[in-house]
C-alpha positions in Angstrom: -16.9 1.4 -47.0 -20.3 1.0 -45.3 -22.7 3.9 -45.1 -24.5 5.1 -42.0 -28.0 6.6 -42.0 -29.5 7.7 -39.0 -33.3 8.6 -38.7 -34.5 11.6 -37.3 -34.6 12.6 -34.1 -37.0 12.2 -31.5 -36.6 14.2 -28.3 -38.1 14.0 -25.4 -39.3 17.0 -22.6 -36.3 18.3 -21.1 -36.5 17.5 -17.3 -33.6 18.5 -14.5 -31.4 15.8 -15.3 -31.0 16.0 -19.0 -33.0 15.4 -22.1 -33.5 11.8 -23.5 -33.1 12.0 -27.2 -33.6 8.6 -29.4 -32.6 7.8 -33.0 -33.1 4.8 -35.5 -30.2 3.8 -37.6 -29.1 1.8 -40.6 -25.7 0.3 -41.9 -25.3 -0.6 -45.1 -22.7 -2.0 -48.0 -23.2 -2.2 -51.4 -19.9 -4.0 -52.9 -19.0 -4.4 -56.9 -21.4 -6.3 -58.7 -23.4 -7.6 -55.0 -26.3 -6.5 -53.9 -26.6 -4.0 -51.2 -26.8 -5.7 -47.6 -27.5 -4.5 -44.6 -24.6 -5.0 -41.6 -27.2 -3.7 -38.9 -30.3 -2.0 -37.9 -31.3 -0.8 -34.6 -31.2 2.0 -32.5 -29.7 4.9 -30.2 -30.6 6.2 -26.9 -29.3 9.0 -25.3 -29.1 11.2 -22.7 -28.0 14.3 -23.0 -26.9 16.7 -20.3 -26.5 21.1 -20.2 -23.5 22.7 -19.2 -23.6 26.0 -19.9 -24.9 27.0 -23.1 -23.5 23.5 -24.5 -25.5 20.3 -24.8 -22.9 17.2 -23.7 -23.9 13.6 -24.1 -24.0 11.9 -20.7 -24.6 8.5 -21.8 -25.0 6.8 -25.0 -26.3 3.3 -25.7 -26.4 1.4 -29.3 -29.4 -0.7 -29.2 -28.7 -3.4 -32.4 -32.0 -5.5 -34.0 -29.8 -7.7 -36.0 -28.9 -10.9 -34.9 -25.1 -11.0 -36.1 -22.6 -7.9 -36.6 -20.7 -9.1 -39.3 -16.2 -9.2 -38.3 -16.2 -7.1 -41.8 -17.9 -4.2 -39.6 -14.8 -2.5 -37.9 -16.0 1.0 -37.5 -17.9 1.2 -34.1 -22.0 1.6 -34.2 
């Protein structure tokens, strides 16, 4: 199974329509006797929005720096 590891966080100001909120990940798969290869690298950007007491994600967008997502990938980014 391929592992996920997302970076820290880096949030913006908070303004009257949300908070913008942007993360760097990494997917990667190390199989028996392979090396480990990366599936893809890139980025999140969100948006987050209050309601309430609650932070909700408003919109959500998977930025992707590599050039192919391999078919093996079948969990989403």
């Amino acid at each position: 199974m391929p592992l996920a590891i997302p970076s820290s966080l880096r949030i913006s100001p908070a303004t009257d329509d949300g908070v913008d909120v942007q993360a760097n990940y990494a997917v990667l798969q190390t199989l028996v006797d392979d090396e480990t290869r990366i599936l893809s690298a890139g980025r999140y950007i969100d948006r987050l929005v209050r309601d309430g007491d609650v932070l909700k994600f408003k919109s959500r967008t998977c930025v992707y720096d590599t050039v192919i997502v391999p078919n093996s990938l079948i969990y989403p980014l």
